[in-house]
PAMIBA-951317 format. One record per residue (C-alpha): x, y, z. Coordinates in steps of 0.001 Angstrom, whole numbers, plus 500000, padded with zeros to 6 digits. Each point is the difference from the previous one (the first is absolute). Layout:
<recs>
XYZ;...
</recs>
This chain:
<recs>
500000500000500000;501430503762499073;499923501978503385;500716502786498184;496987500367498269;498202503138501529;496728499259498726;499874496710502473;497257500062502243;501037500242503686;498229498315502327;498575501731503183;502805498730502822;502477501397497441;498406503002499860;500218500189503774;503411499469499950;501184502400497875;498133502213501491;501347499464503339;503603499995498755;501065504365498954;498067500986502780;501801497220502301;503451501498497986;498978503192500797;499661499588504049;503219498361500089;501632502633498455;498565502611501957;500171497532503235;504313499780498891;499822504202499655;498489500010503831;502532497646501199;503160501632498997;498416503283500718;499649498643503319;502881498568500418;502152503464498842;497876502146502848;500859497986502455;503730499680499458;499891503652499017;498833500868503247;501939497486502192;503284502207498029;498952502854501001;498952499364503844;503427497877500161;502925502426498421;502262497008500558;498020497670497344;501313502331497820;503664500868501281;502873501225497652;503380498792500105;502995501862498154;503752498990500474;501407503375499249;498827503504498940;498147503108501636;497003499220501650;497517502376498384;497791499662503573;500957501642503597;498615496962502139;502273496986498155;501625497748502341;503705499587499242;501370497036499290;503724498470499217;499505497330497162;502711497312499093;499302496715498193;500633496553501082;503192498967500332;501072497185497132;501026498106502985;496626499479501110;499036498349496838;499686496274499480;501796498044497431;497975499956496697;499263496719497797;501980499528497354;496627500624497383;499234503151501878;503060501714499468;500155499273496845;496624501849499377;501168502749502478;502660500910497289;498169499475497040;496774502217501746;502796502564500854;501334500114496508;496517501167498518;498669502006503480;503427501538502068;500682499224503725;497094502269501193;496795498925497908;500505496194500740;497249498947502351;500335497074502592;501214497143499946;502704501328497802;501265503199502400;499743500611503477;497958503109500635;499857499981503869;500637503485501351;501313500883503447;498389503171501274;500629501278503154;497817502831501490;499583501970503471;497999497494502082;497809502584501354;498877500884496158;498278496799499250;497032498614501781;501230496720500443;496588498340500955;497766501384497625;502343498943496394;501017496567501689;497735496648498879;501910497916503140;502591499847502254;501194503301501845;502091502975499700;503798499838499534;501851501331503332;502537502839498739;503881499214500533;498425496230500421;501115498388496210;496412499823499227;498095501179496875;496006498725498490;499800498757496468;497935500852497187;497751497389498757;502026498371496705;503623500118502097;501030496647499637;502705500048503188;499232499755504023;503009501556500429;503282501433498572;503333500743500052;501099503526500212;503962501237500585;500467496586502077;496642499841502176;497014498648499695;496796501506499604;496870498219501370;496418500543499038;497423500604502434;496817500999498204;498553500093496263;498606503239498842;496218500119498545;499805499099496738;498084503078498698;502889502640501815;501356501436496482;503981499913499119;501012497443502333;499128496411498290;503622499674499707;501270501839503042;501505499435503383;499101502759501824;502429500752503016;499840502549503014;502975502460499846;502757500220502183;503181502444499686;502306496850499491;497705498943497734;499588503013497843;503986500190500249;500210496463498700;497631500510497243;502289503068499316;502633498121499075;498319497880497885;500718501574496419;496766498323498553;497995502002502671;497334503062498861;498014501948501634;496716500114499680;496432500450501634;496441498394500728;497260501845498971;496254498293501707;497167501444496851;502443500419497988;499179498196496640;496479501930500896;502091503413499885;501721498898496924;496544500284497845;499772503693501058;503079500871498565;500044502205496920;503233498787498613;500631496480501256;503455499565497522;501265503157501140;500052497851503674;501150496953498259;503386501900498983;501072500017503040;498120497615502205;500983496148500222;496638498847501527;498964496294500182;496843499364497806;499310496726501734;496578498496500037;498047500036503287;497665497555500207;496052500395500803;498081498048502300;498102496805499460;496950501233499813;501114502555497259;501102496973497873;496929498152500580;497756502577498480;502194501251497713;500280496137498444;496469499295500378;499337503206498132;502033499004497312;498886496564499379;496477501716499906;500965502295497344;501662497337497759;497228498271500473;497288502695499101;502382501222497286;500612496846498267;496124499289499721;499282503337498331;503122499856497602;498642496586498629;496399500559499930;501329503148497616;501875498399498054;497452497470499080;497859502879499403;502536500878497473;500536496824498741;496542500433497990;500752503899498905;501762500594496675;503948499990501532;501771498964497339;502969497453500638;499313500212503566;497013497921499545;501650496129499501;501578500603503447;496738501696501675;497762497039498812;501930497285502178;499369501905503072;496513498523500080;501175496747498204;502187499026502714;498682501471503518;501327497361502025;503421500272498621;499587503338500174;498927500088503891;502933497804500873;502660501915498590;498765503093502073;499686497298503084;503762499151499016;501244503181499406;498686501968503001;500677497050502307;503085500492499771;499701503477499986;498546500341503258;501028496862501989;504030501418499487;498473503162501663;499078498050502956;503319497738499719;501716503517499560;498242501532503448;501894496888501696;503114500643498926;500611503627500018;503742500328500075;499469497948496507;497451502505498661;502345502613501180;502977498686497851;497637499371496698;498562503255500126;503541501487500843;501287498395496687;497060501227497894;500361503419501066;504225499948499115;499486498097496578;497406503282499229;502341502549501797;503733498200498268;499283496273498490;498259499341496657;496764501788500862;501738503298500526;498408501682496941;496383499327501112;500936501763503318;501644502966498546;496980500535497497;497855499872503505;502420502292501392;499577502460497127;496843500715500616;498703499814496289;496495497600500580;500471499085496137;503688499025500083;499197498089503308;497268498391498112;502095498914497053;502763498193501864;497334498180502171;498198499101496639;503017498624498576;501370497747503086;496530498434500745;498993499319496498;502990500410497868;502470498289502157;497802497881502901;497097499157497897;501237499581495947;503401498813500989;499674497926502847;496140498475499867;499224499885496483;502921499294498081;501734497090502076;496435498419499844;499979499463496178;503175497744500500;499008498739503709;496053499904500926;499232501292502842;503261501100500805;498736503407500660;496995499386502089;503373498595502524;501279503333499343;496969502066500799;499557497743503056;503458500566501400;499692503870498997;496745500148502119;501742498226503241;502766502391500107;497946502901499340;497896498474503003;502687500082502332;501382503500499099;496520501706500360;498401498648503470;498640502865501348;502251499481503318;501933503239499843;498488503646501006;499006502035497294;498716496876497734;496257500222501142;499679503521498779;502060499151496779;497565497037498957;496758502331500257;500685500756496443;502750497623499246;497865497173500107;498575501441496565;503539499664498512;500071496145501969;496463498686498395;500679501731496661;503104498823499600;500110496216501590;496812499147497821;501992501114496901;502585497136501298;497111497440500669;498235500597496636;503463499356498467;500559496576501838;496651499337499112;500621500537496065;503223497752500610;498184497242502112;497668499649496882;502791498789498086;498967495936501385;496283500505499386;500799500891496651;502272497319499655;497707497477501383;497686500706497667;502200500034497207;501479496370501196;496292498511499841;499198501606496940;503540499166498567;500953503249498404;502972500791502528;501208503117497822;496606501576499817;499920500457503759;502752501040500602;499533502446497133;496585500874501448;501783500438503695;502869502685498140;496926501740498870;498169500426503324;502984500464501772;500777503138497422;496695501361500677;500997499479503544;503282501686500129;497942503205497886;497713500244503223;502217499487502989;501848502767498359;497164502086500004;499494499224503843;503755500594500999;499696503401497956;496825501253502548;502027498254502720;503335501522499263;498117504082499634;498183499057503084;502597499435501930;502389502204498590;497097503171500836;499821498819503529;503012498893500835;501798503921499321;496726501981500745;498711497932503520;503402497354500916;502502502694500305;501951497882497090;
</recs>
C-alpha cells in the first residue's frame, strides 16, 4: 500500500492522533522554555545573593576593584607530580605541539595553583563543602574540588589538607588556598615562579558591567575557570532540554511531511521517506539523542572529565584547527560567523565525514554521527554556571541543528532498506542507484537546515552569548 498517497482516507483514531501530536509538540516546547527559564532565575539569583559563586581569580595585574583580597599565586611544584604512563606522555607532547604548555587541559598539565591569602579575608566556613579551616603558620591549606593531591611538597615540607572548598566558590577548582604568614609570604618570595595577584567574590558578575572588557584583558591574567551550578540547576536545565528536543523534533517532522506533498523540487525524494519509514525514523532520533543526553548525565558524574573536554574544545577554537571559526565569532561580523559555522557542520562534518565515507562503507556515518553526538553530550551538560541562561535560546541552535544530523543518519541508514529490497527483487545496482539518489536529495536539505542553523546561531551567539 502507498502511504504517501494524500487522498487516503484516515480513519477516526488516526485522526485523533494527529491531532493530539503539534499541540502535544507544542507544550513540550513551551514546557522545555519554562524549565530552563527556571532553572537560569534561580542560579541567577543564588549568584547574586552569594558573591562567592561567582568569585574572580587573576594571577597578576591591577585589580580594577578597591575591596580585592590579595593573594600570592605560585603553581605546583613538578615535584609534586606523579610519574606519567608511558601513552600519556606521549599525547602530552603531541597535545603540546598543536596547543602550547598553557592551553593543555588535564590530564596532560598540572594546573593546581597555590594561593595564599590573609586568613582573616576569607570566610572559611561559608566557601568550605567539609572539613575545617586551615590554622595559619600550621602547614595547612583546603583544596579546590578537581585537585587531585591530599597533600604536597613545598621547599622540603609537607603540606596537609584539611578541608575541600564548595564546589560552586569561583577560581579555586584547582587551588590550594593557604592562610598567610610572614615566613610564608617570604618563602613564596623567593620562589621566581611566584605572582601576585588577588580574589575578587562577584567578580565575573562585575566583569559584564564593564564597557571595555579587552582593555582589562591587556593587562589582567584572570582564571576563566568554570564554576559549577548546583544539582538542582542541572536537573531542570536537562529536563528542559530533553523537553525541547522532544517538542522540536515532532514539529520539524510533521513539517517536513507537510512539505513532502508541496511542489519542492529535488527535495521531495528525500521528504517522501520521512513518512515511508517512521519507525526507522523514530529510532534514529531514540539513538541519536540517547546518547546525547545520557553522556550529559555520565558527564554530571564525572566533572573533572567534562572539565578537561570542554577545556580542549575551547583551545582547539581559541589555537588548534578550529581557530578560524572562533576568530570569525570574535569578529563580530554575524554573516562571517555564519559562513564558517556553515562550512564545518555541513561542508566538513556532514559532506565529508557522514555522507561520503558511507558510499564506500554503509553506515559508516550513522557511527560517526553517533560518536559526534556523545562527545558533544559530554561537553555541553549544563553543570557549569552560566549554561542555564545560555541554553534559553541556545537550545534553538541544539534542536535545529542535531535534527539536521539525525535526518542525515537517517538518509544513510536507508541505504539497507534499499538494499534489501533490491536483493529480493534482484536488481542490486538499481538500489543502490535509487539510495545515491535519495541520499542527494538528502544532502540538498540537511544543507538547507545547517544554513538556518548556522545564521541562527551565528545572530545569537554575537548579539545575546557575548561571543
Amino acid at each position: 500500500m502507498n502511504t504517501e498517497n494524500s487522498s487516503q482516507p484516515i480513519i477516526p483514531h488516526q485522526r485523533r492522533s494527529r491531532s493530539i501530536v503539534i499541540p502535544g509538540a507544542i507544550l513540550a516546547l513551551a514546557a522545555g522554555f519554562i524549565l530552563l527559564f527556571a532553572a537560569s532565575g534561580v542560579e541567577y539569583i543564588r549568584m547574586v545573593q552569594d558573591p562567592w559563586r561567582t568569585a574572580l581569580v587573576a594571577t597578576e595585574g591591577p585589580a580594577p576593584w578597591e575591596d580585592v583580597i590579595p593573594a600570592l599565586i605560585r603553581p605546583l611544584p613538578p615535584e609534586n607530580e606523579p610519574p606519567m604512563p608511558a601513552w600519556l606522555r606521549l599525547m602530552a607532547e603531541e597535545a603540546e605541539k598543536e596547543l602550547g604548555e598553557e592551553g593543555l587541559p588535564l590530564p596532560f598539565a598540572p594546573r593546581e595553583r597555590i594561593v595564599l591569602v590573609d586568613s582573616d579575608a576569607i570566610p572559611w566556613d561559608h566557601i568550605l563543602a567539609e572539613g575545617r579551616a586551615p590554622e595559619p603558620g600550621a602547614r595547612e591549606y583546603v583544596s579546590g574540588t578537581f585537585t587531585r593531591f591530599d597533600s604536597f611538597e613545598l621547599d622540603g615540607e609537607t603540606f596537609e589538607s584539611t578541608g575541600v572548598i564548595r564546589s560552586d566558590v569561583g577560581g579555586l577548582n584547582y587551588g590550594f588556598l593557604l592562610p598567610a604568614t610572614d615566613p610564608l609570604r617570604e618563602q613564596f618570595g623567593d620562589a621566581g615562579e611566584m605572582t601576585e595577584g588577588w580574589i575578587a567574590p562577584g567578580g565575573l558578575l562585575r566583569l559584564e558591567e564593564m564597557d571595555d572588557l579587552a582593555a582589562f584583558l591587556e593587562d589582567v591574567v584572570p582564571l576563566m575557570e568554570r564554576t559549577q551550578t548546583s544539582a538542582g540547576v542541572f536537573t531542570l536545565t536537562w529536563l528542559g532540554l530533553v523537553a525541547m528536543a522532544v517538542g522540536g523534533s515532532v514539529l520539524q517532522i510533521r513539517l517536513f511531511m507537510w512539505l513532502a506533498n508541496k511542489p519542492v523540487g529535488p527535495l521531495r525524494p528525500f521528504l517522501r521517506t520521512l513518512g515511508r519509514y517512521p519507525r526507522l525514523l523514530v529510532a534514529m532520533h531514540v539513538a541519536h539523542y540517547g546518547a546525547f543526553f545520557v553522556l550529559m548525565l555520565v558527564a554530571a558524574a564525572f566533572p573533572a572529565v567534562n572539565f578537561a573536554i570542554t577545556q580542549t574544545i575551547d583551545a582547539a577554537f581559541a589555537e588548534g584547527d578550529l581557530a578560524y571559526i572562533g576568530d570569525a565569532y570574535a569578529s563580530g561580523n554575524v554573516m562571517t560567523a555564519a559562513g564558517v559555522t556553515f562550512w564545518h557542520n555541513y561542508a566538513v562534518a556532514t559532506l565529508g565525514f557522514s555522507f561520503a565515507p558511507s558510499l564506500i562503507i554503509p553506515g559508516i556515518g550513522i557511527l560517526k554521527n553517533l560518536a559526534s553526538f556523545s562527545i558533544v553530550g559530554l561537553g555541553m551538560a549544563p553543570m557549569w554556571q552560566g549554561l542555564a541562561g545560555l541554553y534559553t535560546f541556545h537550545s534553538i541552535t541544539m534542536i535545529l541543528e542535531l535534527e539536521a544530523y539525525i535526518l542525515a543518519s537517517f538518509a544513510i541508514a536507508l541505504f539497507f532498506v534499499y538494499m534489501f529490497r533490491a536483493i529480493k527483487a534482484e536488481r542490486l545496482f538499481f538500489g543502490y542507484a535509487a539510495w545515491a539518489k535519495m541520499l542527494g536529495s538528502a544532502a540538498l536539505f540537511v544543507g538547507l537546515q545547517l544554513l538556518i542553523a548556522a545564521f541562527y546561531e551565528a545572530l545569537t551567539l554575537i548579539h545575546l552569548g557575548g561571543a
